[in-house]
N, CA, C and O atoms as a GROMACS GRO file, in nm:
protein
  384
    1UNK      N    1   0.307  -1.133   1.498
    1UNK     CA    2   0.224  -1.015   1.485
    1UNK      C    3   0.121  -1.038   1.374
    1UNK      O    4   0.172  -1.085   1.272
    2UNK      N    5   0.021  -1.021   1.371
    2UNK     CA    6  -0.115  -1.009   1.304
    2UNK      C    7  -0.129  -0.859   1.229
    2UNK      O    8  -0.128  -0.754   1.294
    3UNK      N    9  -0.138  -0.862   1.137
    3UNK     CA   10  -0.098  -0.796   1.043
    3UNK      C   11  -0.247  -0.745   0.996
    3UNK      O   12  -0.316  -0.831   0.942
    4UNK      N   13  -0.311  -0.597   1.012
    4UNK     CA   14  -0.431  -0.559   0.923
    4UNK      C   15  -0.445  -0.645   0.802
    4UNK      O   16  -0.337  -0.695   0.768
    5UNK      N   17  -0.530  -0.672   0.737
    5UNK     CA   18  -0.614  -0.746   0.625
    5UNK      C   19  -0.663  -0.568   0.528
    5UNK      O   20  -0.736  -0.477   0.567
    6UNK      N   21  -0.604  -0.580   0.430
    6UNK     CA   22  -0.646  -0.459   0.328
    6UNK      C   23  -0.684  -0.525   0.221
    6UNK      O   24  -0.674  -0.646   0.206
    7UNK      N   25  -0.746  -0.421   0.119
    7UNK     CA   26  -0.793  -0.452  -0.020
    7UNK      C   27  -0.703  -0.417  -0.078
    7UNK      O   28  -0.634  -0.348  -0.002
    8UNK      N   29  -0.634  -0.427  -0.234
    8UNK     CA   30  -0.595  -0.378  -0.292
    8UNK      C   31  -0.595  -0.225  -0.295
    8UNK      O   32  -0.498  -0.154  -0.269
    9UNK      N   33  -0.722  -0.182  -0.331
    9UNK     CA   34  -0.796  -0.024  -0.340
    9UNK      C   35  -0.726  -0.007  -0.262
    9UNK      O   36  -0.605  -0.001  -0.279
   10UNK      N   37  -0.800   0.008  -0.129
   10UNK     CA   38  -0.742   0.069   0.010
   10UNK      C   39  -0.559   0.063   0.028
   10UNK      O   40  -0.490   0.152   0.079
   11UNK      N   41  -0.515  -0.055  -0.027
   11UNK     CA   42  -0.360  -0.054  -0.021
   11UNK      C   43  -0.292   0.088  -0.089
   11UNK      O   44  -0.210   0.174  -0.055
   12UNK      N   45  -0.395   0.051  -0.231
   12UNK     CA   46  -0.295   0.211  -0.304
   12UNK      C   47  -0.349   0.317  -0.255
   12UNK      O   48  -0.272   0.406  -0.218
   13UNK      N   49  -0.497   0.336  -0.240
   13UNK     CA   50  -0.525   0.462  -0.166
   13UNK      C   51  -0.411   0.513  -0.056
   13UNK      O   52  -0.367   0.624  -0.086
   14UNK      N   53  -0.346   0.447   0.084
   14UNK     CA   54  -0.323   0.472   0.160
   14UNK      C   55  -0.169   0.497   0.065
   14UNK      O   56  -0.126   0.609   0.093
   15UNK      N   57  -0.117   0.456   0.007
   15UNK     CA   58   0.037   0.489  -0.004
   15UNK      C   59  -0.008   0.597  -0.115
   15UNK      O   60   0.041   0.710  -0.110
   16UNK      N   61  -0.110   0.560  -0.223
   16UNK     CA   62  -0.101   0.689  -0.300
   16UNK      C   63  -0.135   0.869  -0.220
   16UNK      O   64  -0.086   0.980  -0.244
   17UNK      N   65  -0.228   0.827  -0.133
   17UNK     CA   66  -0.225   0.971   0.033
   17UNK      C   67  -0.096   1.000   0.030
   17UNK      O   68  -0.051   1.101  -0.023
   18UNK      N   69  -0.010   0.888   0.105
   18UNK     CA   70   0.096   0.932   0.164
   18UNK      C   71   0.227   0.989   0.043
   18UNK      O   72   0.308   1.076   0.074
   19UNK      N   73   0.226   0.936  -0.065
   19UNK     CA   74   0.286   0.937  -0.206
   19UNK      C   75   0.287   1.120  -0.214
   19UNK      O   76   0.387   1.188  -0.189
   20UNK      N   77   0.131   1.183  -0.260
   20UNK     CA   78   0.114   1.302  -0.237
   20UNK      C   79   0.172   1.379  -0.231
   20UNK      O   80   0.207   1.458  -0.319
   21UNK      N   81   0.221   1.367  -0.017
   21UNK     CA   82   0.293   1.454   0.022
   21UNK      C   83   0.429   1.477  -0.026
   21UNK      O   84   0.466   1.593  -0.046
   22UNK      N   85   0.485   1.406  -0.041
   22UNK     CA   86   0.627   1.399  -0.143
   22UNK      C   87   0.624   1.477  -0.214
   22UNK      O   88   0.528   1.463  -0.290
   23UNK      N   89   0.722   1.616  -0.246
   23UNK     CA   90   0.749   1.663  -0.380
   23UNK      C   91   0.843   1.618  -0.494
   23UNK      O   92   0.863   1.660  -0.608
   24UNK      N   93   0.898   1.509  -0.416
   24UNK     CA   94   0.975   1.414  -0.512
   24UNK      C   95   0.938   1.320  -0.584
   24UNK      O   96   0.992   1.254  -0.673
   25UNK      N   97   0.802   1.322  -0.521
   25UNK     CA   98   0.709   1.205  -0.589
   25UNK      C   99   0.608   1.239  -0.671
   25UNK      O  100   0.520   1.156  -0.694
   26UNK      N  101   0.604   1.357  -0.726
   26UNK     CA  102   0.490   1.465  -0.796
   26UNK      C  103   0.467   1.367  -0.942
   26UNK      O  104   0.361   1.362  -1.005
   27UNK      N  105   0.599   1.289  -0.979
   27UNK     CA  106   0.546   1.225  -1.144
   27UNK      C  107   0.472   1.099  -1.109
   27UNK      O  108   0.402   1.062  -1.203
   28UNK      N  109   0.467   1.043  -1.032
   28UNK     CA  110   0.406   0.921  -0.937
   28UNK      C  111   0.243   0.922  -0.974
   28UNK      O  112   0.168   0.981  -0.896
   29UNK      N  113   0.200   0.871  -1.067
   29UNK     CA  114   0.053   0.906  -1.113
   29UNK      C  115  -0.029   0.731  -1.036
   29UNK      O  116  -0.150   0.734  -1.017
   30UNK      N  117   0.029   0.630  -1.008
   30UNK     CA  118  -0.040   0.542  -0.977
   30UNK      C  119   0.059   0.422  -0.909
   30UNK      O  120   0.175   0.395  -0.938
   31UNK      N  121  -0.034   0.357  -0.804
   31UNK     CA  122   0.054   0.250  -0.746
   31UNK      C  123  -0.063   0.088  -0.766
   31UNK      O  124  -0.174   0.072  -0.716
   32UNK      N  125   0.002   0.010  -0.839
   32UNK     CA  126  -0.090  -0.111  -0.849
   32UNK      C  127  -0.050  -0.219  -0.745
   32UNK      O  128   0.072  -0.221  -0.728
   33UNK      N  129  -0.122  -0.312  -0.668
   33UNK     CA  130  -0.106  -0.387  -0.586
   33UNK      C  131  -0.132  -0.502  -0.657
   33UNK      O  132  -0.226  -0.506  -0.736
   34UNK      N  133  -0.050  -0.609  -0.634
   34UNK     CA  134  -0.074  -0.746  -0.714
   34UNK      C  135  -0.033  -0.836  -0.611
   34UNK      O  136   0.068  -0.813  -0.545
   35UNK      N  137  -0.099  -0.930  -0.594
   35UNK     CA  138  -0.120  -1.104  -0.489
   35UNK      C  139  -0.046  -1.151  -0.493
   35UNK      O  140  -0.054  -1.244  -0.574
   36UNK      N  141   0.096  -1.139  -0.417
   36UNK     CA  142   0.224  -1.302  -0.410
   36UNK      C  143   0.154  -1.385  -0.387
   36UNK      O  144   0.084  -1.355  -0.291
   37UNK      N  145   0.122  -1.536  -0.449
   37UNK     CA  146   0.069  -1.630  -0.449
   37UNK      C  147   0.178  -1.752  -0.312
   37UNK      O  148   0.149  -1.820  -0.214
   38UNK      N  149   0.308  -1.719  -0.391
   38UNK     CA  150   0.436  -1.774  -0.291
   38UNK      C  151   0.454  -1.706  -0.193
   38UNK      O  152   0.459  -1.594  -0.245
   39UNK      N  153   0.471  -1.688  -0.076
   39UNK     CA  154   0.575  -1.644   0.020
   39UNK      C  155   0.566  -1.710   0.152
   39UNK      O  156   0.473  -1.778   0.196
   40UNK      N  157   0.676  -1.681   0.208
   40UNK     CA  158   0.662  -1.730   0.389
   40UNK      C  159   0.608  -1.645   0.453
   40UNK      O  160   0.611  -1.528   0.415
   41UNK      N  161   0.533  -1.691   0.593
   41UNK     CA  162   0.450  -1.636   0.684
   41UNK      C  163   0.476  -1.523   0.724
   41UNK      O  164   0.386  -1.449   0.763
   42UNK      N  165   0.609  -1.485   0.722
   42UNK     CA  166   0.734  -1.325   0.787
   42UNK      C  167   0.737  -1.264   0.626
   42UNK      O  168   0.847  -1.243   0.574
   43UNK      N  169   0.633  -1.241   0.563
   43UNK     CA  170   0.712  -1.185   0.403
   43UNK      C  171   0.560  -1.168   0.381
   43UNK      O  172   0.475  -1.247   0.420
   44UNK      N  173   0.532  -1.013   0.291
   44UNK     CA  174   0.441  -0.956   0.250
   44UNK      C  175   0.352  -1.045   0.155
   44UNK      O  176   0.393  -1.101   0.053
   45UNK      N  177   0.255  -1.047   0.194
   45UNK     CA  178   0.189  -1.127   0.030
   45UNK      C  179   0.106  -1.070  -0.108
   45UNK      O  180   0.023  -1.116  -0.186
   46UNK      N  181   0.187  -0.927  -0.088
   46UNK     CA  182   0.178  -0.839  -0.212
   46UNK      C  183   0.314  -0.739  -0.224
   46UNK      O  184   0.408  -0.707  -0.152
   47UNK      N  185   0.265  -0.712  -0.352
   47UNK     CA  186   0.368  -0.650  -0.408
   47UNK      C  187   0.303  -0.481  -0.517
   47UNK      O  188   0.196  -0.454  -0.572
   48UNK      N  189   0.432  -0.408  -0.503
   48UNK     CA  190   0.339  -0.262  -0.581
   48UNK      C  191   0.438  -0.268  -0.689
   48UNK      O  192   0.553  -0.311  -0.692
   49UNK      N  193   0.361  -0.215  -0.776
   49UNK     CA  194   0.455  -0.115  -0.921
   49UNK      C  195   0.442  -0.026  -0.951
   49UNK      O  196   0.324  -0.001  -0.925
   50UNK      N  197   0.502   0.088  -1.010
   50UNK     CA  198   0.470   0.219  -1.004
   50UNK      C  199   0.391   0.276  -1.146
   50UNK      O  200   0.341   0.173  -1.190
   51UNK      N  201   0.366   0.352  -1.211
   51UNK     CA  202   0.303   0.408  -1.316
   51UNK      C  203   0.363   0.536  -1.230
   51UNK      O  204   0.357   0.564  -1.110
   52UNK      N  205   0.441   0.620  -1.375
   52UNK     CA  206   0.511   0.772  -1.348
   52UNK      C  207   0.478   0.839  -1.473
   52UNK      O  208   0.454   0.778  -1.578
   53UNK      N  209   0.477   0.940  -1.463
   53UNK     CA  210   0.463   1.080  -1.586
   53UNK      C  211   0.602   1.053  -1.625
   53UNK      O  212   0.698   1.044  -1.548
   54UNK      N  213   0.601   1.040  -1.770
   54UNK     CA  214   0.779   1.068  -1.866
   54UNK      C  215   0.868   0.937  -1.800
   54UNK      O  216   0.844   0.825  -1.756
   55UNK      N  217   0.961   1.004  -1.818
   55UNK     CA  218   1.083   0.879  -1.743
   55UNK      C  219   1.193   0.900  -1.647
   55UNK      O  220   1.314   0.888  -1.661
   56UNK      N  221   1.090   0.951  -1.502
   56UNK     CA  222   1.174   0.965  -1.428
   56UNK      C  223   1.141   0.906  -1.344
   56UNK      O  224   1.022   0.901  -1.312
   57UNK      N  225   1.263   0.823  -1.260
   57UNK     CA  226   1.289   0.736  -1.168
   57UNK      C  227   1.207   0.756  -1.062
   57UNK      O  228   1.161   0.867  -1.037
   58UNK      N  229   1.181   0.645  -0.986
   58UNK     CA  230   1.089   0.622  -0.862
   58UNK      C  231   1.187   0.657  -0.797
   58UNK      O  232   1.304   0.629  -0.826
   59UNK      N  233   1.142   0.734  -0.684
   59UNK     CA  234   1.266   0.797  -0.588
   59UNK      C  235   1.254   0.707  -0.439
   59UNK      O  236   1.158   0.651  -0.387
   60UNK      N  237   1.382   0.720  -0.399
   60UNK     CA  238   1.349   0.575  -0.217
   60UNK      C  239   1.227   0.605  -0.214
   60UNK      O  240   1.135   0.527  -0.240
   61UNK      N  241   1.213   0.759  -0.172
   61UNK     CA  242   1.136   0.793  -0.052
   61UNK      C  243   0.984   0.713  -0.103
   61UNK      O  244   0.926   0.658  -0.010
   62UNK      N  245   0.928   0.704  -0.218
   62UNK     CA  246   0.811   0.630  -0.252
   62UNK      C  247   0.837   0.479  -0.192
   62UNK      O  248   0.755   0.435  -0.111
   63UNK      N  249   0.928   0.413  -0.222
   63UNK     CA  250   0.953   0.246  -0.166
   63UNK      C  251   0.939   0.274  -0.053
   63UNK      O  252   0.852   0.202  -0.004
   64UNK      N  253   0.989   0.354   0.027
   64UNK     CA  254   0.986   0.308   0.181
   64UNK      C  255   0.892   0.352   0.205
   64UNK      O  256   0.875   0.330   0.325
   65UNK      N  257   0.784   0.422   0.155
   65UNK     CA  258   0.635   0.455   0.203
   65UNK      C  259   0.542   0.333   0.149
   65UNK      O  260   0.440   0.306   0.212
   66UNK      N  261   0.578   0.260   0.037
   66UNK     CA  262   0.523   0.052   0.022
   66UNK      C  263   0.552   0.016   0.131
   66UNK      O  264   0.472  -0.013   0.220
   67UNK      N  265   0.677   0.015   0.138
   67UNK     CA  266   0.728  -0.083   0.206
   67UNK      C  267   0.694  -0.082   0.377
   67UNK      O  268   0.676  -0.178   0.451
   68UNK      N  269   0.694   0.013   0.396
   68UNK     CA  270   0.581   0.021   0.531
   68UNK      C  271   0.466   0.001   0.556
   68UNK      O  272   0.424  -0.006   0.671
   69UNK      N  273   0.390  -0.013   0.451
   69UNK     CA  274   0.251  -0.032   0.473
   69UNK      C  275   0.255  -0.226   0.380
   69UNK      O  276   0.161  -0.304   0.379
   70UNK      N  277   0.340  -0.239   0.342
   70UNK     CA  278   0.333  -0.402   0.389
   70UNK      C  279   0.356  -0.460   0.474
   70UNK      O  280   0.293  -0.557   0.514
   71UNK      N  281   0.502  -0.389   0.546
   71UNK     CA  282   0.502  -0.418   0.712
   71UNK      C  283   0.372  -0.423   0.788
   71UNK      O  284   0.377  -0.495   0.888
   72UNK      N  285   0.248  -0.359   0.763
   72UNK     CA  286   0.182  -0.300   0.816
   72UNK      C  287   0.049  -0.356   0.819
   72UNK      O  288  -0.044  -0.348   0.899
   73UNK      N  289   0.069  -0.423   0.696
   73UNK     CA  290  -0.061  -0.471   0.649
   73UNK      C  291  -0.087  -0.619   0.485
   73UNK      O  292  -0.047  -0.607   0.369
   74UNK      N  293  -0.149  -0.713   0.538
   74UNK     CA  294  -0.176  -0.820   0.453
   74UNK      C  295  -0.217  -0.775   0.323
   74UNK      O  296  -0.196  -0.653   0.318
   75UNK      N  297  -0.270  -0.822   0.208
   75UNK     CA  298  -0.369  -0.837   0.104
   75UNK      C  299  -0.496  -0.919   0.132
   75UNK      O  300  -0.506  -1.041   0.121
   76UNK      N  301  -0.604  -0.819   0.176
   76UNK     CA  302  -0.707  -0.930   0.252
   76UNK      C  303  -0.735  -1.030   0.036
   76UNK      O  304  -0.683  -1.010  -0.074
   77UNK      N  305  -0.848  -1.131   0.093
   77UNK     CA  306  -0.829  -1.231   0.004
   77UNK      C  307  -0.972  -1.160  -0.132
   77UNK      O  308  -0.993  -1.178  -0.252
   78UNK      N  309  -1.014  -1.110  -0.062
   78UNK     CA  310  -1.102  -1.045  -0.170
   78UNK      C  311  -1.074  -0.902  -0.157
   78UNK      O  312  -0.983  -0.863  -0.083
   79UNK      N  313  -1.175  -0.789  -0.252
   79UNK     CA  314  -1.206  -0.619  -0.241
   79UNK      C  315  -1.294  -0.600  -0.186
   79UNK      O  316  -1.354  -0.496  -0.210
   80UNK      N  317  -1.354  -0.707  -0.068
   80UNK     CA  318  -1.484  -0.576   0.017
   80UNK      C  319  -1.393  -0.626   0.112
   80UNK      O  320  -1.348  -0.740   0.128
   81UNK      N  321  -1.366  -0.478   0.199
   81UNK     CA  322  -1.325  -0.500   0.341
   81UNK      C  323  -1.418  -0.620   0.418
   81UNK      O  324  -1.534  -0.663   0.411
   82UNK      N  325  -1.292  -0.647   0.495
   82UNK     CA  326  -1.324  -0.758   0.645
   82UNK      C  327  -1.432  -0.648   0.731
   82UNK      O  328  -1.384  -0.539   0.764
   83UNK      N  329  -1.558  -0.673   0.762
   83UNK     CA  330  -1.652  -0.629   0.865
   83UNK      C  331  -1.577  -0.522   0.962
   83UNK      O  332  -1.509  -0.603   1.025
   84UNK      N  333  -1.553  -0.429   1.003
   84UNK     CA  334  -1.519  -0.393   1.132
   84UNK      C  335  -1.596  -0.281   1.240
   84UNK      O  336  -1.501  -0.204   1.224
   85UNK      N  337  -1.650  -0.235   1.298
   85UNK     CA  338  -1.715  -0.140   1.357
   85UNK      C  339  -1.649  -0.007   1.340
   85UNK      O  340  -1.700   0.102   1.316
   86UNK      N  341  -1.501  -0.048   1.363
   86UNK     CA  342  -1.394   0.072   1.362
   86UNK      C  343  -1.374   0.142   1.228
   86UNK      O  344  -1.317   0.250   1.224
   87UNK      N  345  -1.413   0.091   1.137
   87UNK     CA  346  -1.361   0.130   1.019
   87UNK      C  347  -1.394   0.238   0.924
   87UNK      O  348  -1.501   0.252   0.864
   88UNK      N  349  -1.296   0.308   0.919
   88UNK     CA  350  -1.409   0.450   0.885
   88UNK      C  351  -1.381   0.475   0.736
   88UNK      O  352  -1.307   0.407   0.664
   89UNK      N  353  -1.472   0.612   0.692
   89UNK     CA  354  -1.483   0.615   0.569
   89UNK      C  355  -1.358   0.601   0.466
   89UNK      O  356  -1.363   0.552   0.353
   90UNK      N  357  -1.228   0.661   0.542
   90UNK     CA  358  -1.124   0.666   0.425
   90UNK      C  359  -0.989   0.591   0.551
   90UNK      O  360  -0.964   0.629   0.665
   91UNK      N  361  -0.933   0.488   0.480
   91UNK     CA  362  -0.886   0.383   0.575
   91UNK      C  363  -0.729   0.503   0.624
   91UNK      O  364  -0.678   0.599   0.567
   92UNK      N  365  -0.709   0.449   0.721
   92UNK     CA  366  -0.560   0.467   0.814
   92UNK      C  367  -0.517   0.406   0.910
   92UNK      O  368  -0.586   0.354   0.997
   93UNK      N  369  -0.383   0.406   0.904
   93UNK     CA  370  -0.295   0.318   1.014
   93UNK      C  371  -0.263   0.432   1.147
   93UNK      O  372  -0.254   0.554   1.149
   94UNK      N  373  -0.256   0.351   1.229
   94UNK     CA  374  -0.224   0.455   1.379
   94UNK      C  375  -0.093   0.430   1.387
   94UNK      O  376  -0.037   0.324   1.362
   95UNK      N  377  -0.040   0.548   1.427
   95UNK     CA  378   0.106   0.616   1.432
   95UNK      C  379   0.140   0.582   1.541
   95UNK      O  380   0.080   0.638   1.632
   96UNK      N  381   0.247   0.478   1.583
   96UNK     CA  382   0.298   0.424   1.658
   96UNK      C  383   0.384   0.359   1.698
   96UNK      O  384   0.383   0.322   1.816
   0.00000   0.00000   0.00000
């Protein structure tokens, strides 16, 4: 499977959207995306960390909203999106 190509930006934009909706996730002030330099072809080639208000724990429900959108999607190799016709002003994955 061929995997969308994202920017960083666009990576946290889309989980920090989905982050949002969570009321468990309300101390959740930022998600940073950083470049696995190592991995195999079946394995994400980024990784997130969280930034929270005070000191309360990252709750699942934030990981499994990463962790789907690495399923979902590469670290393209630079920050200007790959060209696409389709691509609209504020990025999203189709529900499927």
């Amino acid at each position: 499977m061929n995997k969308e190509k994202r920017t960083a930006s666009e990576l946290a934009a889309l989980i920090m959207r989905e982050i949002r909706e969570l009321p468990e996730c309300d101390h959740i002030t930022r998600v940073a995306i950083t470049r696995l330099f190592k991995h195999t072809p079946h394995q994400p080639n980024w990784r997130f960390s969280w930034a929270v208000n005070g000191s309360w724990a990252v709750p699942e429900a934030a990981f499994k909203v990463a962790e789907k959108f690495q399923a979902q999607a590469d670290l393209a190799m630079s920050e200007r999106s790959e060209p696409s016709s389709r691509r609209s002003a504020v990025p999203t994955f189709g529900h499927g």
